[in-house]
C-alpha positions as CSV (number, residue, x, y, z in Angstrom):
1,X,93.3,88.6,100.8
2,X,93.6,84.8,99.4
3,X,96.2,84.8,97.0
4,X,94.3,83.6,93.7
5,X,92.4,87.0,94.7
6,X,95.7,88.9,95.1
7,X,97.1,87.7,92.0
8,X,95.1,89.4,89.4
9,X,96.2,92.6,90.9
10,X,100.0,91.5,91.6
11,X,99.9,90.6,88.6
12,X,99.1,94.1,87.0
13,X,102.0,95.6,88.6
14,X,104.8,93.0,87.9
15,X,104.7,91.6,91.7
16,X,105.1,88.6,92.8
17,X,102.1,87.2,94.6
18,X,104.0,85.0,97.9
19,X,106.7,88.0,98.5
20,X,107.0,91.2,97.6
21,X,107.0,95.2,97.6
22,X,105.5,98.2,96.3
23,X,107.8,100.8,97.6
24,X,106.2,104.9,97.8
25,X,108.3,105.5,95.0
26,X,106.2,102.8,93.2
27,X,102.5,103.3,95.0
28,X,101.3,106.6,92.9
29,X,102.0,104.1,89.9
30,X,100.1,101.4,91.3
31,X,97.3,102.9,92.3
32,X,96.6,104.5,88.7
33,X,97.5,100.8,87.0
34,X,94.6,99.6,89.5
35,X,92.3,102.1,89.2
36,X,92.4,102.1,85.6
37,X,91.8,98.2,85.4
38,X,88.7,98.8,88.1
39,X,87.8,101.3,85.5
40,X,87.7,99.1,82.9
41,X,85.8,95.9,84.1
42,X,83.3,98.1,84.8
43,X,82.9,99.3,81.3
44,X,82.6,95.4,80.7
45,X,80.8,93.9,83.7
46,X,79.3,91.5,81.6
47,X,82.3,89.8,80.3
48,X,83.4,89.2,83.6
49,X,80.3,87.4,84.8
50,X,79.7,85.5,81.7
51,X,83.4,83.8,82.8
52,X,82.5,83.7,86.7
53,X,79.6,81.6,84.8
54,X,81.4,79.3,82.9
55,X,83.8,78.7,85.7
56,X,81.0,78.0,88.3
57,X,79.3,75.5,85.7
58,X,81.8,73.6,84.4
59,X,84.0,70.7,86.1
60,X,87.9,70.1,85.3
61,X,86.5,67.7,82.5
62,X,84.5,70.4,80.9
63,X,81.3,69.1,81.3
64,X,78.1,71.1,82.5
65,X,77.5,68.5,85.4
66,X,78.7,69.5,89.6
67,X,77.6,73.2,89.6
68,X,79.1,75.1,92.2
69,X,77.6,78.2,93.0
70,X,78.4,81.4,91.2
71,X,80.6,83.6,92.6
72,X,79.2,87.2,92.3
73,X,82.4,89.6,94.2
74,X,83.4,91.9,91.3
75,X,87.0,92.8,90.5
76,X,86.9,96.2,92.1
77,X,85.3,94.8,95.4
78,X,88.5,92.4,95.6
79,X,90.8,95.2,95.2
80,X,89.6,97.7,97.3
81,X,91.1,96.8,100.1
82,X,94.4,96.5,98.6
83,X,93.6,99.6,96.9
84,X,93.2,101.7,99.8
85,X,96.6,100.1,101.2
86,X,98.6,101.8,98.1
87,X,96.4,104.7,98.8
88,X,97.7,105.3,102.4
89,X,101.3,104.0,101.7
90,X,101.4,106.5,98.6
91,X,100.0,109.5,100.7
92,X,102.5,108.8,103.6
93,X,105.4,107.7,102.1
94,X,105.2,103.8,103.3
95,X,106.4,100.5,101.4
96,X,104.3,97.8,101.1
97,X,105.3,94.6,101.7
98,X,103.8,91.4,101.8
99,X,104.9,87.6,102.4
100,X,108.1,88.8,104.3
């Protein structure tokens, strides 16, 4: 996972996105904070493409010129696979570490 993609969900849980761990003390926790947000971009799907849009159309000067094509992976597609990491570390009593 590329770490601007990491970091929305890092960030959720108060980690660090270059180094870190979710311990299985911590990974019931985590999944529930990450299912709930998957929960809720789905409840507002639109919001989130309207600002894939406006990132894909606008340059770093603001302007509407130098359209890059819109990205169309949904939150809950990113997380999954992170997602099913917690899952497995929560169910059998692993850390998770990352950047070490």
């Amino acid at each position: 996972m590329y770490k601007e993609h990491a970091k929305r969900i890092l960030d959720l849980l108060g980690k660090d996105v270059n180094r870190g761990v979710i311990t299985a003390a911590e990974a019931a926790q985590a999944v529930a904070v990450v299912e709930k947000e998957i929960a809720e971009t789905r409840l507002h799907q639109g919001s989130d493409d309207v600002q894939r849009d406006i990132h894909a159309h606008h340059n770093d000067g603001g302007d509407d010129t130098g359209h890059e094509v819109m990205e169309v992976v949904s939150f809950a597609t990113r997380a999954y696979p992170l997602l099913e990491m917690m899952r497995a570390a929560r169910d059998g009593g692993h850390d998770l570490l990352w950047g070490v």
